[in-house]
KEGUVEX-105726 format. One record per atom (N, C-alpha, C): residue in one letter; x, y, z. Coordinates in steps of 0.2 Angstrom, whole numbers, plus 2048, in hexadecimal, padded with zeros to 3 digits. Layout:
<atoms>
atom residu:A&X:X&Y:Y&Z:Z
...
</atoms>
This chain:
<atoms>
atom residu:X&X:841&Y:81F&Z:7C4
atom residu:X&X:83C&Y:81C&Z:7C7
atom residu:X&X:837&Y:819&Z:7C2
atom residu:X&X:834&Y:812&Z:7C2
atom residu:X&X:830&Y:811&Z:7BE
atom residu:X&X:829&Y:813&Z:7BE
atom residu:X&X:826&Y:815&Z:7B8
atom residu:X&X:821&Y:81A&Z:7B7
atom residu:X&X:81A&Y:813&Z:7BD
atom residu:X&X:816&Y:815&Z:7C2
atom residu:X&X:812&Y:811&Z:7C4
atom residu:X&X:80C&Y:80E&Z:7C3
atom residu:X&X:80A&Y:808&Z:7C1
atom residu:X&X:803&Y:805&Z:7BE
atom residu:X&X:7FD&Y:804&Z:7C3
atom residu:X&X:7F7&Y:809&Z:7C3
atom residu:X&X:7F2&Y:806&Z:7C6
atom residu:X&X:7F1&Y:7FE&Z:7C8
atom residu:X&X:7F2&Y:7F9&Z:7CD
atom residu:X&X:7EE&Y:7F3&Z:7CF
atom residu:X&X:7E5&Y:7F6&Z:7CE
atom residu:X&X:7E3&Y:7EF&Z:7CB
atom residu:X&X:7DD&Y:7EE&Z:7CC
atom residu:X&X:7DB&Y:7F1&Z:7D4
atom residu:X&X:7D7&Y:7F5&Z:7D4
atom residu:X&X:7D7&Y:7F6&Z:7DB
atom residu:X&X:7CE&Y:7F6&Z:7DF
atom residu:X&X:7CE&Y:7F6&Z:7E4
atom residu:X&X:7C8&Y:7F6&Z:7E8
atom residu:X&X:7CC&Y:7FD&Z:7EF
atom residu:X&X:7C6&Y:802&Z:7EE
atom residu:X&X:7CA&Y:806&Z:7F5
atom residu:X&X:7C4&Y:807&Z:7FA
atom residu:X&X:7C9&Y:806&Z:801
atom residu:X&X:7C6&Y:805&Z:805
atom residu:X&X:7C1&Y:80A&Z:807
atom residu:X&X:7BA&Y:80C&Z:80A
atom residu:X&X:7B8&Y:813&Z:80C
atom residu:X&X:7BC&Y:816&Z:811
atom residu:X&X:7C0&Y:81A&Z:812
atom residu:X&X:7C4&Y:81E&Z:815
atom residu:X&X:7BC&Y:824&Z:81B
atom residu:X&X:7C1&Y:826&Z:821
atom residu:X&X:7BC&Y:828&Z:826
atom residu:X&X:7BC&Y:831&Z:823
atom residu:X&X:7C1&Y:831&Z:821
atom residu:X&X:7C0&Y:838&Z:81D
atom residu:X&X:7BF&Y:836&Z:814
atom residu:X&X:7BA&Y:83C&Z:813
atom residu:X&X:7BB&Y:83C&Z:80B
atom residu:X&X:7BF&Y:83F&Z:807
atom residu:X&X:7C4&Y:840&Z:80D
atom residu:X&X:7CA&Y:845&Z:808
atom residu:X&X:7CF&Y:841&Z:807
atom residu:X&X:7D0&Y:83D&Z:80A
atom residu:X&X:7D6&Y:838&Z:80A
atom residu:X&X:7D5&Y:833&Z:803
atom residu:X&X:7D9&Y:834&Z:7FE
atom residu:X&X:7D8&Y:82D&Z:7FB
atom residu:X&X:7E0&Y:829&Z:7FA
atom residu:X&X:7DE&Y:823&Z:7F9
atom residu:X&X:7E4&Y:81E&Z:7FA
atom residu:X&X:7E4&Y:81C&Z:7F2
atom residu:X&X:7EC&Y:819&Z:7F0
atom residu:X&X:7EC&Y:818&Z:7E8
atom residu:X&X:7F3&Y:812&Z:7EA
atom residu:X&X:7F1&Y:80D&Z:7E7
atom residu:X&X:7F6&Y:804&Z:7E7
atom residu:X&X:7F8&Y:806&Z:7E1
atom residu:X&X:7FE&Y:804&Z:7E0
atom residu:X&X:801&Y:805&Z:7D7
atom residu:X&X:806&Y:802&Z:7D9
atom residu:X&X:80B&Y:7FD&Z:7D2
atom residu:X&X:80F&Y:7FA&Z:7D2
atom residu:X&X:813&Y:7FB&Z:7CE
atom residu:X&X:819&Y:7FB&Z:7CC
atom residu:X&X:81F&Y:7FE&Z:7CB
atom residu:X&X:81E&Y:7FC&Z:7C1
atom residu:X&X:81C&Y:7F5&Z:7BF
atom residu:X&X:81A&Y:7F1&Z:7BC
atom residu:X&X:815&Y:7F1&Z:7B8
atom residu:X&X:811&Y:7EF&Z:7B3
atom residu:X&X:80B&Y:7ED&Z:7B1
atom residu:X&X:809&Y:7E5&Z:7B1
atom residu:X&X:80E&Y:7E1&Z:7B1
atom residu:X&X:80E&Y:7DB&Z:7AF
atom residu:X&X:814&Y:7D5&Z:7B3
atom residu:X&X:813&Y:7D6&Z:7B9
atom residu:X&X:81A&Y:7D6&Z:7BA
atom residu:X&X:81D&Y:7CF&Z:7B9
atom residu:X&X:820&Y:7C7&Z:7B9
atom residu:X&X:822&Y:7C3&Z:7B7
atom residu:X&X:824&Y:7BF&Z:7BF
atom residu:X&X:825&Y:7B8&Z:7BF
atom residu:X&X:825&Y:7B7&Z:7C5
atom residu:X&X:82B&Y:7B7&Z:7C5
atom residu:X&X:82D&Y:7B4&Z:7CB
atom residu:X&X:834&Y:7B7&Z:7CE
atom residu:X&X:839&Y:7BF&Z:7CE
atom residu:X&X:834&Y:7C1&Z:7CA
atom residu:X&X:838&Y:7CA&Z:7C9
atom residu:X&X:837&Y:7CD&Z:7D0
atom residu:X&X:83B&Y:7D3&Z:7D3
atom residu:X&X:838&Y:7D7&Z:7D7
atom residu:X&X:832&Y:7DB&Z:7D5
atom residu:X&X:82C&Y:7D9&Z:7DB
atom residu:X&X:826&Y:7E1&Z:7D8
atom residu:X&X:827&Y:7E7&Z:7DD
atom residu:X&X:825&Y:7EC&Z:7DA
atom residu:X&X:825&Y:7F2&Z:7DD
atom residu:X&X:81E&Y:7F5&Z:7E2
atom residu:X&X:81C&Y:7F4&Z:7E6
atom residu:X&X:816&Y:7F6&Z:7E6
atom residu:X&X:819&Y:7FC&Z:7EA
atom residu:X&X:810&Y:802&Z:7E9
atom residu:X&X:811&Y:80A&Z:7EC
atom residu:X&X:809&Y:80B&Z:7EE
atom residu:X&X:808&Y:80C&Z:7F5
atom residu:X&X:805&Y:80E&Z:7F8
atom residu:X&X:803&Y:818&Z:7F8
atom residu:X&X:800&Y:81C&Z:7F7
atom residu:X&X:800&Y:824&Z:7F4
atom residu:X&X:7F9&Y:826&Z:7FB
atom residu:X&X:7F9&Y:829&Z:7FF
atom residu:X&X:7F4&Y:82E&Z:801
atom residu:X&X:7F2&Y:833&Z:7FF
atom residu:X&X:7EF&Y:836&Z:7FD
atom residu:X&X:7EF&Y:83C&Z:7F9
atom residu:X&X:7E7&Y:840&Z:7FE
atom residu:X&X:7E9&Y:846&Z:7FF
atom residu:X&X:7E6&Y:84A&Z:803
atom residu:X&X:7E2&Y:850&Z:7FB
atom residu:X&X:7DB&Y:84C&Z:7FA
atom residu:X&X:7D6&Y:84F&Z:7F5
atom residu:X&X:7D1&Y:855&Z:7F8
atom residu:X&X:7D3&Y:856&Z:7FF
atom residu:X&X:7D0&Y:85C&Z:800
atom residu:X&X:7D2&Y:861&Z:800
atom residu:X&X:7CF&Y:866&Z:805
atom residu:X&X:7D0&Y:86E&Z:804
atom residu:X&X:7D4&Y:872&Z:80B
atom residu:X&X:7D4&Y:86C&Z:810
atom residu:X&X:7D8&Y:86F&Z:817
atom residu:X&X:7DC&Y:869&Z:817
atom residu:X&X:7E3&Y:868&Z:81C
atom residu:X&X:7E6&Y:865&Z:81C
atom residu:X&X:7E4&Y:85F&Z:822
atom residu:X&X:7E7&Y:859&Z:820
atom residu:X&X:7E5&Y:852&Z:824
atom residu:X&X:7EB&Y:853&Z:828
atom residu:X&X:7E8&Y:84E&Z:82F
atom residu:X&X:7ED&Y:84C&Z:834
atom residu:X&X:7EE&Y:845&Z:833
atom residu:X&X:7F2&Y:842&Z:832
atom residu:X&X:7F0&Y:83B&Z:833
atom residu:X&X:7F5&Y:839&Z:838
atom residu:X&X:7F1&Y:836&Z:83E
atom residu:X&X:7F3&Y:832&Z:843
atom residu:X&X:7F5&Y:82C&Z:845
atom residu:X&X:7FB&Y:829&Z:846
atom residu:X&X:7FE&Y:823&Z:847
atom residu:X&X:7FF&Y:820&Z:84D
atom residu:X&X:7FD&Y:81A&Z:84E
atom residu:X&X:7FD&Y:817&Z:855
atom residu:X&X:806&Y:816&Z:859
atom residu:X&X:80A&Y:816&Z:851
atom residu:X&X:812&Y:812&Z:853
atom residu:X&X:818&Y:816&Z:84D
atom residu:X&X:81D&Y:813&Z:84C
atom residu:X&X:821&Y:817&Z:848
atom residu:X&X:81C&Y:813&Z:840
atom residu:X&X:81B&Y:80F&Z:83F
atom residu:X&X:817&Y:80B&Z:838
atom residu:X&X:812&Y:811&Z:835
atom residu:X&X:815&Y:812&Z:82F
atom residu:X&X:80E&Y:815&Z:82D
atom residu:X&X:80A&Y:810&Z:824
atom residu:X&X:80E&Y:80D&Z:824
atom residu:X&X:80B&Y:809&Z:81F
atom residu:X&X:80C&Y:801&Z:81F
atom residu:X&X:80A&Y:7FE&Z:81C
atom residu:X&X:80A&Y:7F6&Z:81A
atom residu:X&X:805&Y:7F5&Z:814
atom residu:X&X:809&Y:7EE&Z:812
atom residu:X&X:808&Y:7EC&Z:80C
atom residu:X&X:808&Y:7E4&Z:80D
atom residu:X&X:804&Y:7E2&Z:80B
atom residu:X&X:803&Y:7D8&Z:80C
atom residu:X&X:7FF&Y:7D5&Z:806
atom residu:X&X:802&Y:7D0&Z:803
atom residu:X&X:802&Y:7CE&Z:7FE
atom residu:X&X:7FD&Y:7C6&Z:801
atom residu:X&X:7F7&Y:7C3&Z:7FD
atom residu:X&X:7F4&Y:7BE&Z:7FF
atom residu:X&X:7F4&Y:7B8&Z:7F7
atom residu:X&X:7F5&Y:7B3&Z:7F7
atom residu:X&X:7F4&Y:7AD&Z:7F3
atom residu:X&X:7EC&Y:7AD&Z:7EF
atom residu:X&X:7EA&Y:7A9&Z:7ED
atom residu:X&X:7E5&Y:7AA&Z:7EB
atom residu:X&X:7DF&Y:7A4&Z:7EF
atom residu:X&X:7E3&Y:7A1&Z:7F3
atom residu:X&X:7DF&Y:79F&Z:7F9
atom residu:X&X:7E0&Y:7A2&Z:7FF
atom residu:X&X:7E2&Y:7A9&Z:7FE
atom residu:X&X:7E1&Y:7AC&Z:806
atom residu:X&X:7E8&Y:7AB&Z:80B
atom residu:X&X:7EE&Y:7A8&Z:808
atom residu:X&X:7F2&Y:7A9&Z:80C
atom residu:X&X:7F7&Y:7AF&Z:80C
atom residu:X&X:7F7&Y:7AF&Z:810
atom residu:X&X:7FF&Y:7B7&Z:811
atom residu:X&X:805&Y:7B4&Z:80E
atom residu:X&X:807&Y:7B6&Z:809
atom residu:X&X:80B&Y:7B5&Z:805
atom residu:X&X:813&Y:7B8&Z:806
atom residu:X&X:811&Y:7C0&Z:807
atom residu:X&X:819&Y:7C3&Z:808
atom residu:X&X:813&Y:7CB&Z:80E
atom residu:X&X:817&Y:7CC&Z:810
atom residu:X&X:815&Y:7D1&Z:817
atom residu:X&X:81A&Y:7D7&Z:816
atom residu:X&X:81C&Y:7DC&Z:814
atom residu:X&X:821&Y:7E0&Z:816
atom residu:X&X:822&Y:7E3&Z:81D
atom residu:X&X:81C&Y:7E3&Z:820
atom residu:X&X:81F&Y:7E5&Z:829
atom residu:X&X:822&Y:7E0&Z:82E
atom residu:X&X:821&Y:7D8&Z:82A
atom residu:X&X:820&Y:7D3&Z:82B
atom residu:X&X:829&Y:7D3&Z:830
atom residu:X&X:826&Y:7CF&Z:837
atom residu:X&X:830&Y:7D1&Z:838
atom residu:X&X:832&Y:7D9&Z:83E
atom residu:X&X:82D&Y:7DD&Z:83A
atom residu:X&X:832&Y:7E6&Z:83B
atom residu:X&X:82F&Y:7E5&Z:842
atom residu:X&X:833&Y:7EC&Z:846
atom residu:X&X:830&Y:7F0&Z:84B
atom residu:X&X:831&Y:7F5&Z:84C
atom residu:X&X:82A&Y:7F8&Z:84D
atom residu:X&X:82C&Y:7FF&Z:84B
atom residu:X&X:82B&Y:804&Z:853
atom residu:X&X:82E&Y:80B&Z:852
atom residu:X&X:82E&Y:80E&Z:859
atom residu:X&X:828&Y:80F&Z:85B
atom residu:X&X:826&Y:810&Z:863
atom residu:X&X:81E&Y:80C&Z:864
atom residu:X&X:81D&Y:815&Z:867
atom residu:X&X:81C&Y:819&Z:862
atom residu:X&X:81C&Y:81E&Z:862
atom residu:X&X:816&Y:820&Z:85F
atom residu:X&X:814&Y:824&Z:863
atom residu:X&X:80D&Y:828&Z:85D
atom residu:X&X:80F&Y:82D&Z:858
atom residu:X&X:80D&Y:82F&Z:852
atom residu:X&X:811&Y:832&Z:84C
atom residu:X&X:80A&Y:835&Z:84B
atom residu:X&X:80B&Y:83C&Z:845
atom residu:X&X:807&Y:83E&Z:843
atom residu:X&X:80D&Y:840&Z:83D
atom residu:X&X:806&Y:841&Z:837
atom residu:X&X:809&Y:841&Z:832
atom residu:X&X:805&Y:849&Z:82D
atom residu:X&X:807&Y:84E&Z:82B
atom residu:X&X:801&Y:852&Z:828
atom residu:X&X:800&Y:852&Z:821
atom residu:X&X:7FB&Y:851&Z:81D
atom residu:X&X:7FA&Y:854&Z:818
atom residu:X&X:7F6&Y:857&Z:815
atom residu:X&X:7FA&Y:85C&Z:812
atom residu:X&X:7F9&Y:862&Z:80E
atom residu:X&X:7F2&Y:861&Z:809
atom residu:X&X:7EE&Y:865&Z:808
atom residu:X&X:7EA&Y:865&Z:800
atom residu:X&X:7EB&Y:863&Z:7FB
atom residu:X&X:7EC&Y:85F&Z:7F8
atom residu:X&X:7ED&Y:85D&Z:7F2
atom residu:X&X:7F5&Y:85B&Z:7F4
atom residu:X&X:7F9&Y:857&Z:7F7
atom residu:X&X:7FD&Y:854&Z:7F9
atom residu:X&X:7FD&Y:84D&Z:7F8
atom residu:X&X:804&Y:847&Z:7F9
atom residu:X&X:802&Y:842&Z:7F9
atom residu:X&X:806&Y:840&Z:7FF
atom residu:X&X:808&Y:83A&Z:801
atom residu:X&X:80C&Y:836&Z:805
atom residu:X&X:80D&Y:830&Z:801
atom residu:X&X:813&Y:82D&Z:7FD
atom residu:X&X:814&Y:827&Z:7FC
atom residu:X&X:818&Y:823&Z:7FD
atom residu:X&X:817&Y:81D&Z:7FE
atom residu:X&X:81A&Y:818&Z:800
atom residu:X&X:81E&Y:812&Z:7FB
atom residu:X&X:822&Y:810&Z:7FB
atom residu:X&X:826&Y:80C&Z:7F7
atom residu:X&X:829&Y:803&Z:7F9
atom residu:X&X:825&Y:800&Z:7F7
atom residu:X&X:82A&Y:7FA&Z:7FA
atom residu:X&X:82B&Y:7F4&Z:7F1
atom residu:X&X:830&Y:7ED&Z:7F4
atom residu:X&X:832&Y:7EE&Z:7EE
atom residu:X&X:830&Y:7E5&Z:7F2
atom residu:X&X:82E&Y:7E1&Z:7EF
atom residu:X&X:82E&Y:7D7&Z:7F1
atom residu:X&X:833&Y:7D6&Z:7EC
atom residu:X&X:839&Y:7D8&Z:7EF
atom residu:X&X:841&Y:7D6&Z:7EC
atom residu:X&X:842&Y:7CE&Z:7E7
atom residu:X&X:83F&Y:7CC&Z:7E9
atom residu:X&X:83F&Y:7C2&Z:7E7
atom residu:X&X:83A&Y:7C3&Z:7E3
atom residu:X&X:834&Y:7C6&Z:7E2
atom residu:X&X:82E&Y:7C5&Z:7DE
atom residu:X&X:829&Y:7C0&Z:7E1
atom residu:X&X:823&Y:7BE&Z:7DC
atom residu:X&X:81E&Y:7B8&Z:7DF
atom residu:X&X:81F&Y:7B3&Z:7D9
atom residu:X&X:81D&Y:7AB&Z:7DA
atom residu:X&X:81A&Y:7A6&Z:7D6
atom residu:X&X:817&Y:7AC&Z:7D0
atom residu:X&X:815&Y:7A8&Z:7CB
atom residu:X&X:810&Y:7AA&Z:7C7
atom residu:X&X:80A&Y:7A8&Z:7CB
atom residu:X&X:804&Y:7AD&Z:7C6
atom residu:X&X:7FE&Y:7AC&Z:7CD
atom residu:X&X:7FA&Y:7B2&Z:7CF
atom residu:X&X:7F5&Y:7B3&Z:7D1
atom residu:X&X:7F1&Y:7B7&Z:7D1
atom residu:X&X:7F0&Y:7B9&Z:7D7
atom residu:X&X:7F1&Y:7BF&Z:7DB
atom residu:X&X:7F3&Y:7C1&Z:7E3
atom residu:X&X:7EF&Y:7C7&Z:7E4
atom residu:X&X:7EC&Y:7C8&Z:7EB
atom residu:X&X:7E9&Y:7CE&Z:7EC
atom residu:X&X:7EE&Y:7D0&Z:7F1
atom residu:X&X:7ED&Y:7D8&Z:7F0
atom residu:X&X:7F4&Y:7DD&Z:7F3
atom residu:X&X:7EF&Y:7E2&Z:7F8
atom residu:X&X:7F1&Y:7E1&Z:7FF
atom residu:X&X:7ED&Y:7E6&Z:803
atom residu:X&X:7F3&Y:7EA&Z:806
atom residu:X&X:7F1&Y:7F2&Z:804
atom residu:X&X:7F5&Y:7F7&Z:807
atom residu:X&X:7F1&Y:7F8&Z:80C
atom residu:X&X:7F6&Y:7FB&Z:810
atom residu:X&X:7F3&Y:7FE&Z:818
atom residu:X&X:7F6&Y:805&Z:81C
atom residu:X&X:7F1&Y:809&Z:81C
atom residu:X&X:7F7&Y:80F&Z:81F
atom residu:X&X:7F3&Y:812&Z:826
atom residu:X&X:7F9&Y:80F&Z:829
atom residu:X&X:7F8&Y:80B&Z:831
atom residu:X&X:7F7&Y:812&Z:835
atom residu:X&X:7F2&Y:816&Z:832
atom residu:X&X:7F0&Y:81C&Z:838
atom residu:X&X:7EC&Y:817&Z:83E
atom residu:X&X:7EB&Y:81B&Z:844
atom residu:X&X:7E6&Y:818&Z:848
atom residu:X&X:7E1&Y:814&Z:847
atom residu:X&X:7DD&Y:818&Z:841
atom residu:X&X:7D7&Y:815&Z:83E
atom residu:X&X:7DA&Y:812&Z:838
atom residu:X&X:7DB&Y:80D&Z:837
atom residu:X&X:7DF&Y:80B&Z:830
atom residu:X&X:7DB&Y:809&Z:82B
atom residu:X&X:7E0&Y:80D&Z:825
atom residu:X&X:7DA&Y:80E&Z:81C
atom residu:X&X:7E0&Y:808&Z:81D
atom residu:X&X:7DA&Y:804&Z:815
atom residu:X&X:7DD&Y:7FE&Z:812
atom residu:X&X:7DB&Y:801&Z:80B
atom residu:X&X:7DE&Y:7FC&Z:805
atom residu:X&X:7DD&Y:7FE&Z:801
atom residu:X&X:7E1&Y:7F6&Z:7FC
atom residu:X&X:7DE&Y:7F3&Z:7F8
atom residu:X&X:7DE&Y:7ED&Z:7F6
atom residu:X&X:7DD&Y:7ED&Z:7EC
atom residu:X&X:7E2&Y:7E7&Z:7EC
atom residu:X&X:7E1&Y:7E9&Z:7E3
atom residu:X&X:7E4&Y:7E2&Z:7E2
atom residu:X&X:7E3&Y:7E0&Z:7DC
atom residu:X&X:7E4&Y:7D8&Z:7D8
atom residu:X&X:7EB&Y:7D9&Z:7D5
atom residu:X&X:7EE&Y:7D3&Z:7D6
atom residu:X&X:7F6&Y:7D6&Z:7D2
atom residu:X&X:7F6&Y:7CD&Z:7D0
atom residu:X&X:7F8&Y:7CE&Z:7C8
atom residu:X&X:7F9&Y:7C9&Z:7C5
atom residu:X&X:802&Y:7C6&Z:7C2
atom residu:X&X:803&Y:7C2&Z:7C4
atom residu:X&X:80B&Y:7BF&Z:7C2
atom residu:X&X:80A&Y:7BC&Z:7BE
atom residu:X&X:80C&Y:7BE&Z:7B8
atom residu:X&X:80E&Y:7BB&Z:7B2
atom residu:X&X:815&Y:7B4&Z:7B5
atom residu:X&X:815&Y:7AD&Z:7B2
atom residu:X&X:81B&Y:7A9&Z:7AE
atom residu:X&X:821&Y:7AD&Z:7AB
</atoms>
């Protein structure tokens, strides 16, 4: 598995302070047309364990925007998921991560990446991903 590179990041206030979210990509530099790797991470920074609770079977998404603001590539984009409510627990010092891969790559081009982990209340978490030629 390749070692993961922080994205430029901006994180979202989350409704607890023990939750934190962390965007990283498989890459440091990734090239257009390669596959990139992006990873979405929960990590429970407290000292009791978190419930997170989910409206459907989805517990994460990832969307890729241009640098005029268009939706670029969607990873839920398409899916359906079971219309189930889910909980998910974590531990103290634990994480959840998530893996997806934009198989095709992008243009060369400068892209903002918004992750999302589709509890009821949903955390977002956003960072700049640059494509090298």
């Amino acid at each position: 598995m390749p070692a993961f590179v922080p994205l430029a990041w901006l994180m979202a206030a989350p409704s607890t302070q023990d939750l934190r979210l962390a965007l990283s990509l498989g890459e440091a530099l990734p090239t257009a047309g390669t596959p990139i790797v992006l990873e979405l991470a929960a990590t429970n920074d407290g000292e009791a364990p978190l419930v997170l609770d989910f409206p459907d079977g989805q517990r994460y998404d990832f969307e890729v925007f241009s640098e005029d603001g268009a939706s670029v590539w969607r990873w839920a984009e398409g899916m359906f998921f079971t219309m189930m409510l889910g909980r998910e627990r974590l531990d103290p010092g634990t994480s959840l991560r998530w893996i997806e891969r934009i198989e095709d790559g992008l243009p060369a081009g400068v892209y903002r990446v918004v992750a999302t982990l589709t509890t009821v209340e949903p955390h977002t978490i956003e960072g700049t991903l640059t494509v090298l030629q």
